[in-house]
C-alpha positions as CSV (number, residue, x, y, z in Angstrom):
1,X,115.0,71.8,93.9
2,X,114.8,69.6,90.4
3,X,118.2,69.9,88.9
4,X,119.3,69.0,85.1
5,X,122.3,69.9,82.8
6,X,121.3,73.3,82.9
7,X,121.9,73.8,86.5
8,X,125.5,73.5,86.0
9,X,128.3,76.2,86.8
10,X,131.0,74.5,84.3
11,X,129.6,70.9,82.2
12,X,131.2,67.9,82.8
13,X,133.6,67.9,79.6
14,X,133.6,71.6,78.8
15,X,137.5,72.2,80.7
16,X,137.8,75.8,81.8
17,X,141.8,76.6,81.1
18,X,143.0,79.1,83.6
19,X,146.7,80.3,83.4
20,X,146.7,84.4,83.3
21,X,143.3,85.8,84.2
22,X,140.5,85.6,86.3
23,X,137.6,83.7,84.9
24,X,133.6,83.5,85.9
25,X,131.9,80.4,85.2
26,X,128.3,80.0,83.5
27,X,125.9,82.1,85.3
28,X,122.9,80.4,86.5
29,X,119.7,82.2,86.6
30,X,117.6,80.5,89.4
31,X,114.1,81.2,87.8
32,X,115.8,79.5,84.6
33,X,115.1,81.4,81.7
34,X,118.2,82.9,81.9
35,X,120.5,86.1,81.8
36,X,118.3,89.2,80.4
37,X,114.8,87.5,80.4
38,X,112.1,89.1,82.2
39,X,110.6,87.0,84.9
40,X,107.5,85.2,83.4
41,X,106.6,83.4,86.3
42,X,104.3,85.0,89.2
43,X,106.5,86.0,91.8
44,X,103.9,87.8,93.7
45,X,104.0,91.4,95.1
46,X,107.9,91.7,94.7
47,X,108.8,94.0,92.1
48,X,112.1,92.0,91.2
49,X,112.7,87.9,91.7
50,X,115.1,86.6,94.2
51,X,115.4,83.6,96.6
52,X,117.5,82.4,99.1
53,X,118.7,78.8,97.7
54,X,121.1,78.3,101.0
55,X,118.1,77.7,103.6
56,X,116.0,74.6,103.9
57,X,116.7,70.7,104.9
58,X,117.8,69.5,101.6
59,X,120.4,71.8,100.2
60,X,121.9,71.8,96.6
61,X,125.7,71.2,96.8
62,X,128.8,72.3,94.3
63,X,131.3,69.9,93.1
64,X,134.2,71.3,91.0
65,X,137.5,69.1,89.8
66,X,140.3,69.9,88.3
67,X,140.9,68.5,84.5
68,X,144.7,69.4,83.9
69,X,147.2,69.8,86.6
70,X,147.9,72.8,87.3
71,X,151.6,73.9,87.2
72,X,153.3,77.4,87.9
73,X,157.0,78.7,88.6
74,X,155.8,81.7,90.6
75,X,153.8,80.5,93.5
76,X,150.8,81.1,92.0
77,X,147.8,80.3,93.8
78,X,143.9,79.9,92.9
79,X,140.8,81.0,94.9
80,X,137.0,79.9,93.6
81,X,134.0,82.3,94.6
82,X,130.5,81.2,95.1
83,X,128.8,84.5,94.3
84,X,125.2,85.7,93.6
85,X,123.9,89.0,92.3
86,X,120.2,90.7,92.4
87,X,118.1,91.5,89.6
88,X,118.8,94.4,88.2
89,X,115.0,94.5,86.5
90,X,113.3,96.2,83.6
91,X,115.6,99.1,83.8
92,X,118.9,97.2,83.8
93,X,117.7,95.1,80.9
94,X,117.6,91.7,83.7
95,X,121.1,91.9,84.1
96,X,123.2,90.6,87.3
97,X,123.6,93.5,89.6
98,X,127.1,93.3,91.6
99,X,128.1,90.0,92.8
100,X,128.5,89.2,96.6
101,X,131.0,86.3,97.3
102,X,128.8,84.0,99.7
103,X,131.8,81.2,100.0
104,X,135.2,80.9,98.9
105,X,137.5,77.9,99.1
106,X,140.6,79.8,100.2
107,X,144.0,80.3,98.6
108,X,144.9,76.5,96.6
109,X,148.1,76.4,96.0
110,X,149.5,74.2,92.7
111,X,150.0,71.3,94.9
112,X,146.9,70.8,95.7
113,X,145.0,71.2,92.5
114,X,146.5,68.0,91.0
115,X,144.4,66.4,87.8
116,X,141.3,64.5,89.0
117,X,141.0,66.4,92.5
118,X,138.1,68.0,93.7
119,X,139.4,71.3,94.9
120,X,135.4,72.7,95.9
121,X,132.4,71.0,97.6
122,X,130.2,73.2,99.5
123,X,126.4,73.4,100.3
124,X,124.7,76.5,98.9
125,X,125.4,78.7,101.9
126,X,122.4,81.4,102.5
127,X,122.8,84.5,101.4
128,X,125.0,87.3,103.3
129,X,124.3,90.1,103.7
130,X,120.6,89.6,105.0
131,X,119.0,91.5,101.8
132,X,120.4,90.0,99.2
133,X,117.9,88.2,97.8
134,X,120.3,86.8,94.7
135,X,118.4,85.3,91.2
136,X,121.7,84.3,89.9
137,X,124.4,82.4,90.7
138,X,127.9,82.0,89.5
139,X,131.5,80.8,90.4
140,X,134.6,82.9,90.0
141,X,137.6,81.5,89.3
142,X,140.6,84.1,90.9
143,X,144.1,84.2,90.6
144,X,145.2,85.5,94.1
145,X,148.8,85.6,93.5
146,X,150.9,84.9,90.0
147,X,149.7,83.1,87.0
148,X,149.8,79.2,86.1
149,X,151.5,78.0,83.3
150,X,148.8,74.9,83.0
151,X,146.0,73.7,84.4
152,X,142.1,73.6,83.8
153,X,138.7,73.5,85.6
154,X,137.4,70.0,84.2
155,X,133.7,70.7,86.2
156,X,131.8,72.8,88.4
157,X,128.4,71.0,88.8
158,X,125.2,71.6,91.5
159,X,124.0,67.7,92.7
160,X,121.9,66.7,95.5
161,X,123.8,63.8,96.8
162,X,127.6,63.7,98.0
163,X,129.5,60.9,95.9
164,X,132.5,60.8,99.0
165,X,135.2,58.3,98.5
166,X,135.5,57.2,102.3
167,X,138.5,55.7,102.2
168,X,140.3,57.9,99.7
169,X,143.0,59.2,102.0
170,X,142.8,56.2,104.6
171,X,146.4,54.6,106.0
172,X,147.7,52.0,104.1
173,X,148.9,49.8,106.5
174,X,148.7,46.6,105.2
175,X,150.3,44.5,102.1
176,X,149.1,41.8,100.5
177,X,151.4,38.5,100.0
């Protein structure tokens, strides 16, 4: 898989505020002419484009990091959806069909989506159920409980190499004189 700015669910830069509402990110189309064009490519005998991204040895992976802290007086708590959807074809106009939720991160409570962290890093997991045969991709941004009163989505990015700070949450067990 080649990947460039356009295979990005949220750009570095572009801060995604979510306080009151649940948001989708960018969709990305996997063919990469984008949201209501007709396939141009040759995909063969298939009446409608889809691929499994989620299978193979090298797998795409999803980073996303908060910008602004998030900060709430209700408990509220944020979940993030790796979804895909079919092809709806000609007669849908190349629309997204309904979205299947592949992955989720969980319930993130405010404590834990603190300004710089990276709340999400996944692989592209294959697709579930067994037909869906997805041609785009998006993440959804969910309040599960409550709203925030700050906080923002500063990226959700696809890369091909994990950027891990090893010792990030290592002991400190040692001072220096």
């Amino acid at each position: 898989m080649i990947t460039d700015s356009l295979v990005n669910f949220l750009p570095i830069g572009s801060n995604l505020a979510i306080t009151n509402a649940s948001l989708p990110s960018n969709v990305y189309d996997i063919l990469g002419q984008g949201v209501g064009t007709a396939p141009a490519n040759i995909i063969g005998t298939r009446t409608l484009f889809g691929s499994d991204v989620g299978i193979g040895g090298v797998k795409p992976q999803v980073d996303i990091g908060v910008g602004q802290a998030f900060a709430t007086g209700n408990g509220a708590t944020l979940n993030v959806a790796f979804q895909g959807a079919p092809d709806t074809g000609a007669g849908g106009n190349y629309q997204p069909g309904a979205w299947q939720t592949l992955v989720e991160t969980g319930p993130l409570a405010a404590a834990q989506l603190t300004a710089a962290q990276i709340i999400g890093r996944f692989d592209f997991p294959p697709a579930f159920p067994a037909n869906l045969n997805a041609r785009y991709l998006r993440l959804l941004f969910q309040l599960a409980v409550g709203q925030f009163n700050a906080g923002s989505i500063a990226f959700a990015i696809v890369t091909m190499v994990r950027d891990d700070q090893a010792n990030k949450f290592a002991a400190k067990n040692f001072s220096v004189a």
